[in-house]
C-alpha positions as a Markdown table, in Angstrom:
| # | Residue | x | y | z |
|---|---|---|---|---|
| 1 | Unk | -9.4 | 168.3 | 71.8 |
| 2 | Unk | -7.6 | 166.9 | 68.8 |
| 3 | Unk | -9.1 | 167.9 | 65.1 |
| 4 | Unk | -9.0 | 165.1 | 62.8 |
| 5 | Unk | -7.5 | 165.7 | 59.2 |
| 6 | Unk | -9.2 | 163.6 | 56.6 |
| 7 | Unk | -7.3 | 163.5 | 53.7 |
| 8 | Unk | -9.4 | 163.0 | 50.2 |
| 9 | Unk | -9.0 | 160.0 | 48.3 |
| 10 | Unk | -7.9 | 161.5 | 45.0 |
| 11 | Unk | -7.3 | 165.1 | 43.7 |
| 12 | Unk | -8.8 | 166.5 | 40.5 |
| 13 | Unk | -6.4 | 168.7 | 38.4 |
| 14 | Unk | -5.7 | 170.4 | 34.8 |
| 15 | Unk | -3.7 | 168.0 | 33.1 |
| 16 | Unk | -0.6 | 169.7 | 31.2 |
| 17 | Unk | -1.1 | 169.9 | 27.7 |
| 18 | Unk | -0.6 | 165.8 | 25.9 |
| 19 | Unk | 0.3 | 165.4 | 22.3 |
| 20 | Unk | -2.4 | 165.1 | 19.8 |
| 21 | Unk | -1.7 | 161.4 | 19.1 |
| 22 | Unk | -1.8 | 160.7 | 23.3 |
| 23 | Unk | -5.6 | 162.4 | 23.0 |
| 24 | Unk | -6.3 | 161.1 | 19.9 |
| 25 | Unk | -5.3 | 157.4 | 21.6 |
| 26 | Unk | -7.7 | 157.9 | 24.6 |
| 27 | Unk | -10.8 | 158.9 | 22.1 |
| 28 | Unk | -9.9 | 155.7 | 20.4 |
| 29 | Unk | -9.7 | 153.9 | 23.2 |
| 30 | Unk | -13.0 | 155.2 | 24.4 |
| 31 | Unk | -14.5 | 153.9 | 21.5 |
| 32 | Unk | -13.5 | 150.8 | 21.7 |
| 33 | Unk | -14.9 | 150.3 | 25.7 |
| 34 | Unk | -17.9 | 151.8 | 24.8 |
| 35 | Unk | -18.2 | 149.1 | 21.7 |
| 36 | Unk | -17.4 | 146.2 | 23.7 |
| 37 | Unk | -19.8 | 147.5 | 26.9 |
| 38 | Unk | -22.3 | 147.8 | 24.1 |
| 39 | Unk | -21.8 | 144.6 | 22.3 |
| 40 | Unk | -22.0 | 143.0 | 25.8 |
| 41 | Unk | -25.3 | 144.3 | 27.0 |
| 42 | Unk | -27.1 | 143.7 | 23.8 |
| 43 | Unk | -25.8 | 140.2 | 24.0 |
| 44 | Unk | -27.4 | 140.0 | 27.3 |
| 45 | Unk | -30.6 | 141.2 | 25.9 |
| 46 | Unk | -31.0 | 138.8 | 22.5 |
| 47 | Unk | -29.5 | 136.3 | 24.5 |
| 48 | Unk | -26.8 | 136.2 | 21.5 |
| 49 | Unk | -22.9 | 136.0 | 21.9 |
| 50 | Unk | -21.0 | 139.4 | 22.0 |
| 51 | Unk | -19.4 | 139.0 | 18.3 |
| 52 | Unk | -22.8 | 137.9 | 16.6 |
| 53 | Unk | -23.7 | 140.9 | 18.1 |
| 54 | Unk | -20.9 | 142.6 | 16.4 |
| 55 | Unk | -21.6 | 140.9 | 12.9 |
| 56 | Unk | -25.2 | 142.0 | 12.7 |
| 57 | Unk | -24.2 | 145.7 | 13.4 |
| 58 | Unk | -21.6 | 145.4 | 11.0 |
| 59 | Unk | -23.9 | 143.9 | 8.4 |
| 60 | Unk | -26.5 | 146.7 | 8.9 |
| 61 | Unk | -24.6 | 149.5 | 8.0 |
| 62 | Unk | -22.3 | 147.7 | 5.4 |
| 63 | Unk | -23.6 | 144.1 | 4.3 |
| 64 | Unk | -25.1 | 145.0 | 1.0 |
| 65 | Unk | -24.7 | 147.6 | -1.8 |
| 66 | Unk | -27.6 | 149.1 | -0.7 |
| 67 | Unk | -26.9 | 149.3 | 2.6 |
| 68 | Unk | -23.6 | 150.9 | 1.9 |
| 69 | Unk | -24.9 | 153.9 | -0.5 |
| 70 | Unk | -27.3 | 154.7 | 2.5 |
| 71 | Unk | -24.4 | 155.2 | 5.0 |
| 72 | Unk | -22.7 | 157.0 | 2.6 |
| 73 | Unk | -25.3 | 159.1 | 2.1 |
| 74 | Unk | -26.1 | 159.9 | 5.8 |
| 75 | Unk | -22.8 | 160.2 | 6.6 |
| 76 | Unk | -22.3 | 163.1 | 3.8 |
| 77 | Unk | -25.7 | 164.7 | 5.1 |
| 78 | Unk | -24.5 | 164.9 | 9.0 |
| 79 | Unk | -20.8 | 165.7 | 7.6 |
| 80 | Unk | -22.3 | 168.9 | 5.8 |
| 81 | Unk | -24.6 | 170.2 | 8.9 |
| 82 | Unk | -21.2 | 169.4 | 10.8 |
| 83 | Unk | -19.4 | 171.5 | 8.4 |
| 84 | Unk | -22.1 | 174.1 | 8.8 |
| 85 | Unk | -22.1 | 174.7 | 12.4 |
| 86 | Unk | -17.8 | 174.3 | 12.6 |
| 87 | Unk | -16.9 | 177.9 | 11.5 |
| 88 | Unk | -19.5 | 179.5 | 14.5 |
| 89 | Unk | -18.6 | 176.8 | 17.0 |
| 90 | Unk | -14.6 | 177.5 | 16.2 |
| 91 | Unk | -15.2 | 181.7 | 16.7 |
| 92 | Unk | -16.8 | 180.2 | 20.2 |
| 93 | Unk | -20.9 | 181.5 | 19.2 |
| 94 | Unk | -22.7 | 178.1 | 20.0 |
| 95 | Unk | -25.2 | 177.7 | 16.4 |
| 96 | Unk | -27.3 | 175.0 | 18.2 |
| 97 | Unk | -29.9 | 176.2 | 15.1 |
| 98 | Unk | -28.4 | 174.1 | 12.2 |
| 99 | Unk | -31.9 | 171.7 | 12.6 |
| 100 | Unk | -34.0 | 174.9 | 12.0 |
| 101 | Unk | -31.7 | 176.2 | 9.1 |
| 102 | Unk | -31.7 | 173.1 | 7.5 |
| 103 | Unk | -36.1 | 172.5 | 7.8 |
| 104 | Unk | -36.2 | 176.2 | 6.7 |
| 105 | Unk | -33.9 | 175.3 | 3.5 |
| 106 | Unk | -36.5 | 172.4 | 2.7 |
| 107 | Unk | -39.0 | 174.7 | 2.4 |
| 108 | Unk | -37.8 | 177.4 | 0.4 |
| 109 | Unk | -36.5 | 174.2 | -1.9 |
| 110 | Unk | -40.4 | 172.6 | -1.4 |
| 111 | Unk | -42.0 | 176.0 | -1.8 |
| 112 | Unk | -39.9 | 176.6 | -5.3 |
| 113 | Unk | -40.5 | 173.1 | -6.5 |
| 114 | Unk | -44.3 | 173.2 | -5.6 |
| 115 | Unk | -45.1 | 177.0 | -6.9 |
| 116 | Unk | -42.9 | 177.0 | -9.7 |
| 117 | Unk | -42.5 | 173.0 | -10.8 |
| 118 | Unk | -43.9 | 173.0 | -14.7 |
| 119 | Unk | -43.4 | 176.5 | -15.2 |
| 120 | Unk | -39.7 | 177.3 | -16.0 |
| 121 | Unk | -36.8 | 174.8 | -17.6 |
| 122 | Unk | -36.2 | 172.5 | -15.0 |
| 123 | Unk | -32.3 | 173.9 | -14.4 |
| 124 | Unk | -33.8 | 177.5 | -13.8 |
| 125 | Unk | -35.9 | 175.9 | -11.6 |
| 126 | Unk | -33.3 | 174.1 | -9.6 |
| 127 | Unk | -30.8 | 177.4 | -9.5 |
| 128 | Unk | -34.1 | 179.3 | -8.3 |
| 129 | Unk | -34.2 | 176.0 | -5.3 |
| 130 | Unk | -30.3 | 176.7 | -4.8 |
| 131 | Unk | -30.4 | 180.1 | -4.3 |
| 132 | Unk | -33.5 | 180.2 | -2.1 |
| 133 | Unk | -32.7 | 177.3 | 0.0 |
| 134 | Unk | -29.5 | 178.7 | 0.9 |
| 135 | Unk | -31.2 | 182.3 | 1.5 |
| 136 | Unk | -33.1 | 181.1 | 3.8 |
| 137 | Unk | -30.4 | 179.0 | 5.6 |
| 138 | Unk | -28.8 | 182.6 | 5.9 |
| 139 | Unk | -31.6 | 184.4 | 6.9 |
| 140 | Unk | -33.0 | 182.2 | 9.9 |
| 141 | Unk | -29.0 | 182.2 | 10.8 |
| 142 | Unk | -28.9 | 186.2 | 10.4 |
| 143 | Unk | -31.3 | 186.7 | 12.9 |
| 144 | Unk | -29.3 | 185.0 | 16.1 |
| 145 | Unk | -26.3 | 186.8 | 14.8 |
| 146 | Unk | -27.9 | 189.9 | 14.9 |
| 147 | Unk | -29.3 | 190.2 | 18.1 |
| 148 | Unk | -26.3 | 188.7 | 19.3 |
| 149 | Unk | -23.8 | 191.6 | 17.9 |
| 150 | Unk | -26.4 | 194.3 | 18.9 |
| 151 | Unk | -27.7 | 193.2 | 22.4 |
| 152 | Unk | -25.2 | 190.4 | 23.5 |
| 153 | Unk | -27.9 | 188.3 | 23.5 |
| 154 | Unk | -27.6 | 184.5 | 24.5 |
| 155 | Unk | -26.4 | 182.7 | 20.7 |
| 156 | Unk | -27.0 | 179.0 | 22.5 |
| 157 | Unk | -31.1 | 179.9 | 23.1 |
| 158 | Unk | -31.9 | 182.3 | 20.6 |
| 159 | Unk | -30.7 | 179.4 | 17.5 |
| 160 | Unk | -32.6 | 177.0 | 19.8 |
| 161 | Unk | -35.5 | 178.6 | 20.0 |
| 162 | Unk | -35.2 | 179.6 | 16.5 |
| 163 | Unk | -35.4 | 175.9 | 15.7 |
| 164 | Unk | -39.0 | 175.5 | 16.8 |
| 165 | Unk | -40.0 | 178.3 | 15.0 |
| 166 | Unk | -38.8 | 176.7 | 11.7 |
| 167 | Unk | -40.9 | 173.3 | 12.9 |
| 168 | Unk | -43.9 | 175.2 | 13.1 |
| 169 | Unk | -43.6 | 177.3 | 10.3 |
| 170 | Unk | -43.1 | 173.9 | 7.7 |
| 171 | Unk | -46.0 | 172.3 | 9.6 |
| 172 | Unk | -48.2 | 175.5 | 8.4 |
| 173 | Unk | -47.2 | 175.1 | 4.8 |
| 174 | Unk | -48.0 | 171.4 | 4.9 |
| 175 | Unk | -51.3 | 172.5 | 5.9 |
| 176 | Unk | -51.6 | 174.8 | 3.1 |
| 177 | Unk | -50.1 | 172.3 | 0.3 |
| 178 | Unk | -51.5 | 168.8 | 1.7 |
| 179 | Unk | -52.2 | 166.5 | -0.8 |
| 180 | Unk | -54.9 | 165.1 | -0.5 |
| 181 | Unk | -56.7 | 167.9 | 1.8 |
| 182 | Unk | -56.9 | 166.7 | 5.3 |
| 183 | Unk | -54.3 | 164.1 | 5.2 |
| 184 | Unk | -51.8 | 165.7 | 6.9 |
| 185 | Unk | -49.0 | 165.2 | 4.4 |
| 186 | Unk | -47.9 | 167.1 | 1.0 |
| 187 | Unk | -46.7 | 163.7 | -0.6 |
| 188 | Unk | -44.2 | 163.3 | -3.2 |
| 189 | Unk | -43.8 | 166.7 | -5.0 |
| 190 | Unk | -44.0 | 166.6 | -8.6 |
| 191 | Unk | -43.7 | 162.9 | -8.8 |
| 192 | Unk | -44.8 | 162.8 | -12.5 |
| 193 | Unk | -42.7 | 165.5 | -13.9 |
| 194 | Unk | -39.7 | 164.9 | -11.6 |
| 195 | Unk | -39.8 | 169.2 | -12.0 |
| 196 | Unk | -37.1 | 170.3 | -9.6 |
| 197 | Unk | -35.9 | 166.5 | -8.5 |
| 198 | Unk | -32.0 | 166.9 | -8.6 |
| 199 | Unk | -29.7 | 164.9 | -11.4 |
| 200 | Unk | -29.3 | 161.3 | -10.3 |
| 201 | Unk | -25.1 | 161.2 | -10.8 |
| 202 | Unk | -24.0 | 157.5 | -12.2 |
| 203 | Unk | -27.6 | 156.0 | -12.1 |
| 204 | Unk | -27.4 | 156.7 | -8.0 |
| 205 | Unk | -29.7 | 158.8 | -6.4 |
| 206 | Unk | -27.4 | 158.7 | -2.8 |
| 207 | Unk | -24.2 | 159.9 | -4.7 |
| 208 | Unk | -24.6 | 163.4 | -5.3 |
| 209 | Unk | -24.7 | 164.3 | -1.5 |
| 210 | Unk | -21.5 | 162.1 | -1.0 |
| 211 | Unk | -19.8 | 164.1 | -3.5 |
| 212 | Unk | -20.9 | 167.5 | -2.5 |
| 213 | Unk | -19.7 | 166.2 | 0.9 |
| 214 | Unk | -16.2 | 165.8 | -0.2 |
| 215 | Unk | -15.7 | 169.3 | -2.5 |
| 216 | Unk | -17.2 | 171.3 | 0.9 |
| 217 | Unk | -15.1 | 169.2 | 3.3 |
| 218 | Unk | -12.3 | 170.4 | 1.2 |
| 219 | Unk | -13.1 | 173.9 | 0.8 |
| 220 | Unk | -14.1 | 174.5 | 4.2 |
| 221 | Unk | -10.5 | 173.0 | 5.5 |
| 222 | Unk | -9.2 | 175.4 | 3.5 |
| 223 | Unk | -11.1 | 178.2 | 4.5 |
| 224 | Unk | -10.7 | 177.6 | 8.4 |
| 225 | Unk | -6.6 | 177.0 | 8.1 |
| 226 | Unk | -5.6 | 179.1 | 5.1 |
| 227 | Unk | -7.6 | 181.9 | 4.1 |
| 228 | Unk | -8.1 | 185.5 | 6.0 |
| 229 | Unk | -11.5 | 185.1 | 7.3 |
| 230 | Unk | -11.2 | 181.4 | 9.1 |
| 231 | Unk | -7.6 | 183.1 | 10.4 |
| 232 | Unk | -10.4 | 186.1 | 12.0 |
| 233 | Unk | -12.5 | 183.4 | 13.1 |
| 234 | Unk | -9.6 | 181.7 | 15.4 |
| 235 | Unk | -8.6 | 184.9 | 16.8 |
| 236 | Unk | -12.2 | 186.0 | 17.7 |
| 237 | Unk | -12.8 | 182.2 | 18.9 |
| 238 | Unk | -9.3 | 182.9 | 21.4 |
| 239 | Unk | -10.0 | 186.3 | 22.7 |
| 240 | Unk | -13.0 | 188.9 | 21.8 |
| 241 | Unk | -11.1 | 191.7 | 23.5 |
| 242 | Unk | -7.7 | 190.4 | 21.2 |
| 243 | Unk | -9.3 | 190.1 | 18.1 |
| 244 | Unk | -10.6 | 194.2 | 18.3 |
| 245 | Unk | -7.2 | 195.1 | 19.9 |
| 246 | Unk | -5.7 | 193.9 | 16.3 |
| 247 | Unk | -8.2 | 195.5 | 14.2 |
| 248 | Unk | -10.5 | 192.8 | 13.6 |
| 249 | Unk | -14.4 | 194.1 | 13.4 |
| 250 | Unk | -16.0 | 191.5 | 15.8 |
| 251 | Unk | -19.6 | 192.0 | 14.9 |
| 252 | Unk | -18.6 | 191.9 | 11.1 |
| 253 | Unk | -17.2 | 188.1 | 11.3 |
| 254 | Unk | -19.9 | 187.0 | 13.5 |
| 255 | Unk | -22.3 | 188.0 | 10.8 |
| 256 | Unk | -20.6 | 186.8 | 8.1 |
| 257 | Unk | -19.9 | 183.3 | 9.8 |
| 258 | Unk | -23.3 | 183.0 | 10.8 |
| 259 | Unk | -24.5 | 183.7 | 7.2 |
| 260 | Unk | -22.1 | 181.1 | 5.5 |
| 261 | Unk | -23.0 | 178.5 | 8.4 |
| 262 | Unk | -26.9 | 178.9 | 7.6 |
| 263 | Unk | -26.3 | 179.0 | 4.2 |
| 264 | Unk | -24.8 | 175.4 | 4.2 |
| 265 | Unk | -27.5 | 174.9 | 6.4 |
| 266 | Unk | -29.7 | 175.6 | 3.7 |
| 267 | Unk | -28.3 | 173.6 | 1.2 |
| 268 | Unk | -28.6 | 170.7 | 3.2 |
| 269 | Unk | -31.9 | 171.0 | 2.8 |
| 270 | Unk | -32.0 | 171.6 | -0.7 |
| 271 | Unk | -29.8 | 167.8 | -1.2 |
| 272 | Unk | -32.5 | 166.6 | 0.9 |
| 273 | Unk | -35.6 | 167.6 | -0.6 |
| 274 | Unk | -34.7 | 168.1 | -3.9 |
| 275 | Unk | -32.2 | 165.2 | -4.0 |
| 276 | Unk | -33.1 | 162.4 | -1.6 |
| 277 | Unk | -37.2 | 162.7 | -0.8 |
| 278 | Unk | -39.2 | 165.0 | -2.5 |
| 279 | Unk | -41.3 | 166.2 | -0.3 |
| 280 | Unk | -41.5 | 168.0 | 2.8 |
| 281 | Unk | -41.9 | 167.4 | 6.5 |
| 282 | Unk | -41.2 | 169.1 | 9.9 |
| 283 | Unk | -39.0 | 165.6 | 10.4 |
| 284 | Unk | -36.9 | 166.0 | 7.6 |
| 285 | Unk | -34.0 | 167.1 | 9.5 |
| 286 | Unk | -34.0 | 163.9 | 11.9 |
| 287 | Unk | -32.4 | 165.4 | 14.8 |
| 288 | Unk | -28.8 | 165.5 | 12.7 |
| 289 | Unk | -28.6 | 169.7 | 13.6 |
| 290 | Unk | -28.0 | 168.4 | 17.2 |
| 291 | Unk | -26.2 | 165.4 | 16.4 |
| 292 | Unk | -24.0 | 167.7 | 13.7 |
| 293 | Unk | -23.1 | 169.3 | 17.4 |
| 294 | Unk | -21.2 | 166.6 | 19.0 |
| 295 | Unk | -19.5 | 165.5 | 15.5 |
| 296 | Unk | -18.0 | 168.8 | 14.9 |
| 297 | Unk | -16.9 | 168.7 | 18.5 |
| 298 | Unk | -15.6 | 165.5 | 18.7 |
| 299 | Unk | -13.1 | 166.2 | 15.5 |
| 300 | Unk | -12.3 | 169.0 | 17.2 |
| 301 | Unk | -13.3 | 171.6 | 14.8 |
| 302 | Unk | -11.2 | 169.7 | 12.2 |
| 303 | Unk | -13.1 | 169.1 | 8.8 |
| 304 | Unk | -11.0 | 166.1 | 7.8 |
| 305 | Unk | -11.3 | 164.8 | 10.8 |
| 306 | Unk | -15.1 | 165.2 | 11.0 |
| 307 | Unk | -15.4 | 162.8 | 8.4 |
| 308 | Unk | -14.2 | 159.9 | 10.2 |
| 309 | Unk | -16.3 | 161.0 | 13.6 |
| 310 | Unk | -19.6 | 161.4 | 10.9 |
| 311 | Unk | -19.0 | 157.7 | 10.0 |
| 312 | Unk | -19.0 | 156.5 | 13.5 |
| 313 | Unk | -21.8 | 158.2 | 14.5 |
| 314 | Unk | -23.8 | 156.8 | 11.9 |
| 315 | Unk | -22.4 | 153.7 | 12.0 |
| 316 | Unk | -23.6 | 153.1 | 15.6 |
| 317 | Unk | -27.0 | 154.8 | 14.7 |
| 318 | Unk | -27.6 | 152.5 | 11.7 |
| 319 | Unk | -26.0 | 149.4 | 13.6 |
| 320 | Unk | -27.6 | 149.8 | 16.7 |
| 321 | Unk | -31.0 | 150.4 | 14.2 |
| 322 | Unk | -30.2 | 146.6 | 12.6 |
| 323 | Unk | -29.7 | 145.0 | 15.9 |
| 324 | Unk | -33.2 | 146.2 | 17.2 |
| 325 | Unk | -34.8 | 144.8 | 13.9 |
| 326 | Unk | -33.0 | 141.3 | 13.6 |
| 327 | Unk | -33.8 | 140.8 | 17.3 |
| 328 | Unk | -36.8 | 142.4 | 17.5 |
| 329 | Unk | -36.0 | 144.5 | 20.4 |
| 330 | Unk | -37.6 | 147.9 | 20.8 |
| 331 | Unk | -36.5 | 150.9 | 18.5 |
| 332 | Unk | -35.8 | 153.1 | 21.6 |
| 333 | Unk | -32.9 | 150.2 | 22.8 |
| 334 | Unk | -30.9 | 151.2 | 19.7 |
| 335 | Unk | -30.9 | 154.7 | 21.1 |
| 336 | Unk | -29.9 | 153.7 | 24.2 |
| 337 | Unk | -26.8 | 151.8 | 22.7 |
| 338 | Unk | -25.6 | 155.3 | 21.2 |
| 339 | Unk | -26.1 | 157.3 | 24.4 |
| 340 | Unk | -23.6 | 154.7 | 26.0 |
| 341 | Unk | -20.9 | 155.2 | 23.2 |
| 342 | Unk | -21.3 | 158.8 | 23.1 |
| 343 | Unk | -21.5 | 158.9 | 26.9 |
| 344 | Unk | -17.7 | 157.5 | 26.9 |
| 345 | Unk | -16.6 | 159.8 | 24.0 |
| 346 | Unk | -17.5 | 162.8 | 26.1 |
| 347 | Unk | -16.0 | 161.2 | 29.0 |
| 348 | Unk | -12.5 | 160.7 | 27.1 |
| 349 | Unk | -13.0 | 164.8 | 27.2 |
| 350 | Unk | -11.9 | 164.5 | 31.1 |
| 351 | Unk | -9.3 | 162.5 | 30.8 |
| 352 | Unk | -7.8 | 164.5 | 28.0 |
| 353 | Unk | -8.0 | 167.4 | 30.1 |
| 354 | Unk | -8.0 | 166.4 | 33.6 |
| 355 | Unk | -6.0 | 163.9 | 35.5 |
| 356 | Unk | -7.0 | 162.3 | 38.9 |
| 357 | Unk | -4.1 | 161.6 | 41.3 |
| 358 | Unk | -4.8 | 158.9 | 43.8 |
| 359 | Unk | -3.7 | 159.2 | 47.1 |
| 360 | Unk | -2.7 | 156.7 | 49.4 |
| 361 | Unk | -1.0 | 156.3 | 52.4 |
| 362 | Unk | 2.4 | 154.3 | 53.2 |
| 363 | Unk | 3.5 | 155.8 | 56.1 |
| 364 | Unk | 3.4 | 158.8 | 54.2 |
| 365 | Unk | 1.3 | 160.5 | 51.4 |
| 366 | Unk | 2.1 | 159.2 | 47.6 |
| 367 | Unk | 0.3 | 160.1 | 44.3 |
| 368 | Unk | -0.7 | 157.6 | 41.8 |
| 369 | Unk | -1.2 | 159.7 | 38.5 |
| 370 | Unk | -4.3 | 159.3 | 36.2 |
């Protein structure tokens, strides 16, 4: 009795390493299908053609001064939590805390501004909001790194878990400072005083994160490529075992990086409350510590880079947003939109690393590469 041989239709393997413009092309070209597939099934839903579809998203995020500042601003927001989380995600210790790090630097800026607002200069005060903000950052980042370096604990669900204990511990204090009593919110701190509101830069309120954006971009570029600790970083990221074989003091960078990640963290918060809406809520951080995950990710660790992958994100987030306004479509379609595009951008992952050969038969076997 004769066995048959069924030969598979295609073969999955690791594709040799491509240039960086070749993976850089496929992203790109990701993008662009995703757009298009997006464009095309929101026409379908308004009932509108694919490039007025186009127009509206464009005019959402960009069609008025406003409207531009805003982007900016959210852009230089998820750039900085980007920027926060690159260093641990680069030494391979996956911070999936930066949302708690960030709520728990809104308090300690909240808790300074609330406690303390009236009662020292106003650029005391704001130092005292710096310093705090970012100590906390630290602190709620400390503890993951810890445990980590001591018990080889898992990073990924200790700074997850770590991020509900930072929602529940803001939702206490706006118990404890809700204004008015029983309402459930604190309400805009120190609205009459402005006591430790942030400098308004140029007569705009959204410019100050933009240009902290840019000085941190550039300092952490340099700090990953050129300086001794982003060099240990790399080599820890590579190989645990290499990095101690050299001399390198694992547990040291692992606290250290996780310190300076939550510390930017923290500041964060402190643009946020202290800059952009003075007051305080467990939804300050809007999800952006996740979505900070996938930007850093899919720049490749790169902080230049990251600014380009910051504005799309946002760009689709605020464009899919206008979309579901102008056409009154439900808010949870424009979420749907961004899965799709960042449903191809992961997928360009596979191609970049993995080609399919096709196999077909013409009188004998031939491979079609993919």
């Amino acid at each position: 009795m004769s066995e048959k041989t069924h030969t598979p239709l295609f073969h999955v393997s690791r594709r040799p390493a491509i240039p960086a413009w070749h993976a850089w092309a496929i992203r790109i070209g990701a993008v662009i299908i995703a757009m298009i597939l997006s464009a095309c099934i929101m026409g379908l839903a308004t009932g509108q053609a694919p490039w007025n579809i186009a127009a509206t998203q464009f005019d959402g995020v960009f069609g008025t001064p406003r409207r531009l500042w805003i982007t900016g601003q959210n852009t230089a927001i998820l750039l900085l939590i980007s920027l926060a989380v690159t260093p641990a995600f680069k030494m391979r210790f996956w911070n999936i805390g930066a949302e708690g790090q960030v709520l728990v630097g809104c308090l300690a800026s909240a808790a300074c501004m609330i406690l303390l607002g009236g009662k020292i200069p106003n650029p005391a005060l704001i130092a005292l909001m710096a310093v705090s903000a970012m100590a906390a950052g630290a602190l709620w980042a400390l503890i993951p790194a810890i445990f980590k370096v001591l018990y080889n604990t898992n990073e990924t669900l200790f700074t997850l878990m770590m991020n509900y204990l930072a929602t529940q511990l803001v939702a206490y204090f706006i118990i404890v400072w809700e204004v008015p009593k029983g309402s459930g919110k604190v309400g805009i701190i120190n609205q009459t005083t402005e006591a430790g509101w942030l400098p308004v830069i140029g007569g705009q309120e959204n410019l100050l994160p933009i240009i902290v954006g840019v000085i941190i971009t550039a300092l952490m570029f340099v700090y990953l490529n050129y300086s001794k600790h982003g060099y240990e970083i790399a080599v820890v990221g590579e190989s645990e075992r290499t990095a101690r074989y050299v001399g390198i003091k694992v547990g040291k960078v692992v606290i250290r990086t996780m310190l300076l990640s939550g510390a930017l963290c923290g500041l964060v918060g402190l643009l946020i409350v202290g800059g952009l809406s003075h007051t305080i809520s467990a939804e300050l951080a809007g999800g952006r510590g996740f979505t900070a995950v996938m930007v850093s990710w899919l720049a490749q660790f790169n902080p230049i880079t990251m600014i380009f992958s910051s504005l799309l994100i946002v760009y689709m987030d605020r464009g899919a947003g206008e979309i579901s306004t102008i056409y009154g479509l439900n808010h949870a379609f424009s979420d749907i939109m961004t899965g799709i595009i960042l449903f191809f951008i992961i997928g360009s992952e596979f191609f970049i690393n993995y080609r399919i050969d096709f196999v077909r038969r013409a009188g004998k076997e031939e491979k079609t590469n993919v």
